[in-house]
N, C-alpha and C positions, 0 to 999 in steps of 0.2 A: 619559465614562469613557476613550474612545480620548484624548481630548485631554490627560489625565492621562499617560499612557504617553510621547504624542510629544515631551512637554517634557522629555524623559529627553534628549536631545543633537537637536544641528540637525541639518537633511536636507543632503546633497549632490546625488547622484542622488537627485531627489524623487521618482520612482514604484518606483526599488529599496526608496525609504524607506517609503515607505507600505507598498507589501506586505508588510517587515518588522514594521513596526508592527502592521500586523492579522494578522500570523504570530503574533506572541507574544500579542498579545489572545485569538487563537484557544486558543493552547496555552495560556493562563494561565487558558480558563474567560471571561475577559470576554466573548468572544464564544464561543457555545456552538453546535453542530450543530443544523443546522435555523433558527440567526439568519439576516433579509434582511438583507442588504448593500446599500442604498440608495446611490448615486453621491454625490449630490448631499448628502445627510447626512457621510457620511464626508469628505468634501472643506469642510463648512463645520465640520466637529468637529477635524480636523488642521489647519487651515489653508492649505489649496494648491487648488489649483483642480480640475476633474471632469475632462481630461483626462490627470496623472497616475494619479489613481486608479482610473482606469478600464485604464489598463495596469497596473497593480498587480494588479488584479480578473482580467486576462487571464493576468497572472506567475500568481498562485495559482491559479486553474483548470488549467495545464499541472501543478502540484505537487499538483493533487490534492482543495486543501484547502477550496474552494470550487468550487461547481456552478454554471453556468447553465441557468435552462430557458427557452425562448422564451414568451414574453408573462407570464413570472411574473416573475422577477427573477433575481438571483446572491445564494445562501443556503451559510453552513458547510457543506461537507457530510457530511450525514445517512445513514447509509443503516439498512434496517428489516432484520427478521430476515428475511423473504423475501429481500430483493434482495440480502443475505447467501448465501443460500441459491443462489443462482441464479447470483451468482458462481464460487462453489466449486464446483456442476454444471459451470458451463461451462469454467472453470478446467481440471478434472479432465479432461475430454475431450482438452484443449488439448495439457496437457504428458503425458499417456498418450499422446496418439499423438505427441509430439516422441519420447520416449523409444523408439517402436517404428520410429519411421523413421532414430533416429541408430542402432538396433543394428542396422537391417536393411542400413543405409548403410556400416555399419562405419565407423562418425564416431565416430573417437577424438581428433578435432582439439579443445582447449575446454575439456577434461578435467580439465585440471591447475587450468585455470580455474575450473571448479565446486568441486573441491576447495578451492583458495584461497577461494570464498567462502562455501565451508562451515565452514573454519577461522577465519575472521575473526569469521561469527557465533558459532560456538563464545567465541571470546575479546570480543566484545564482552556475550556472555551472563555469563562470569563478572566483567568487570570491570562489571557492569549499567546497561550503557548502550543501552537499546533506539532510541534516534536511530539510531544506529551499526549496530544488530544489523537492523533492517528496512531498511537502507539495502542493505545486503551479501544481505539476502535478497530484496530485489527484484530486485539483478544477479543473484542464485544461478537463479533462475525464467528471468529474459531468456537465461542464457545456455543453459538446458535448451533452449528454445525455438530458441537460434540453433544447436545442435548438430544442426537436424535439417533442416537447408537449406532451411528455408521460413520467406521475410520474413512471409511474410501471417499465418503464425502469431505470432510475434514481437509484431506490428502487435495484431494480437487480442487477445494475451495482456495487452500493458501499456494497452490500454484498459478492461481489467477490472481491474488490478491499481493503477492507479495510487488513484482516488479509495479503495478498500481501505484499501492501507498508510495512506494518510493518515489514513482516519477510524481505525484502531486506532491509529495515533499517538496523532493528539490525543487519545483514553484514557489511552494508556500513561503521558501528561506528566500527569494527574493522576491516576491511578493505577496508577506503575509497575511492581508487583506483581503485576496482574492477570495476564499469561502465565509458566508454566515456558519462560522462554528455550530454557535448558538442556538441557531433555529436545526439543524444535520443532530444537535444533539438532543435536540426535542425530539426530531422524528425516529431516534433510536430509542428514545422512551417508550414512545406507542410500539414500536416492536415488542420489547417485554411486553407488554401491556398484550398479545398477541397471545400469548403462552395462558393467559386464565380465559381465553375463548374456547365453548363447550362445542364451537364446530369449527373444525379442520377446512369445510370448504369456506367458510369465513375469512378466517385468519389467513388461508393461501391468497386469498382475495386481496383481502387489505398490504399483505405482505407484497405483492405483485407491482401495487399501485404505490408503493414505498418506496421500492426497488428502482421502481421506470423512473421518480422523483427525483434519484438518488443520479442515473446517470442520463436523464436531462441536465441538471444541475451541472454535473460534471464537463459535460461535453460544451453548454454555452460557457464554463467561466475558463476553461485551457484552452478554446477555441472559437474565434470569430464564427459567427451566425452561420453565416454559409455555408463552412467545413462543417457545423455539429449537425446543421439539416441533412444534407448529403449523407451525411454516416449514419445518418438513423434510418436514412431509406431502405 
């Protein structure tokens, strides 16, 4: 099936190409979450050899869109209503205390910056392009993070967030309906809105109740009711 795809134009940079190639397989569904990704298969079904694609394999683990796990393999990645759950937990802690150390810091440095990528998802929402719209809301998060003068937080925050955005990506491209843009980019408005509060235990507050918003949402629109109750238990 991949080898259907590749005959679509020749490679130049052959391991940029590949990864592209198994980008779009991913998003097209050919390759679905929870697929292995065998080296040695992939490289005799494109035609180029195991160490291109084996940096391919590395490109797309930095983007999110495939997992390694030691002694199993590199599979699409999947993630279950738990480890949903657990992100958002951890998530939540994260940028609740970004937000109580940039007002305690009187870090208004950034600002404008959050804004700006509050308004880009805003317009990426109506023009309904969610590539666009999760792209701007992954900087919107990294820059809460970096308003609060702490790398390590930053560092934490986009190794939870990265395999995230990717796996509701790859959703979004076959079912781009599944989230209100629209309203996700309202409630990242009132986050800004967060940063001109003169109390920290305020804005942890509200931030808190954004956060849990954010993956309730999450967990009933990837997940039948059932599964998203159980993993919030």
């Amino acid at each position: 099936m991949l080898s259907l795809i590749a005959k679509k134009r020749k490679p130049q940079n052959t391991s940029a190409w590949v990864a592209e190639t198994i980008q779009e397989a991913i998003f097209a569904g050919t390759l679905k979450p929870g697929d292995r990704l065998v080296e040695g298969k992939l490289a005799k079904d494109l035609g180029v050899g195991v160490s291109p694609v084996r940096e391919a394999l590395q490109r797309l683990e930095y983007l999110g869109l495939v997992t390694r796990y030691p002694n199993r393999g590199t599979f699409v990645t999947q993630l279950t209503p738990t480890e949903i759950n657990q992100i958002f937990r951890l998530r939540a802690e994260l940028e609740t205390l970004s937000v109580k150390f940039a007002i305690e810091g009187q870090n208004r440095e950034g600002l404008s910056d959050l804004r700006e990528c509050a308004e880009q998802m805003m317009r990426a929402s109506l023009e309904k392009n969610p590539a666009k719209f999760f792209e701007w809301d992954l900087k919107f998060h990294h820059h809460v993070c970096r308003m609060a003068n702490n790398p390590f937080l930053e560092k934490c925050l986009r190794t939870l967030t990265t395999p995230l955005f990717a796996f509701v990506l790859i959703r979004l491209k076959r079912e781009p309906e599944l989230f209100d843009l629209i309203d996700i980019s309202k409630q990242h408005q009132q986050i800004v809105e967060l940063f001109e509060l003169p109390d920290p235990a305020q804005a942890e507050q509200r931030m808190r109740t954004i956060m849990d918003g954010f993956r309730q949402v999450m967990l009933d629109k990837l997940y039948d009711s059932a599964d998203a109750g159980r993993s919030a238990e």
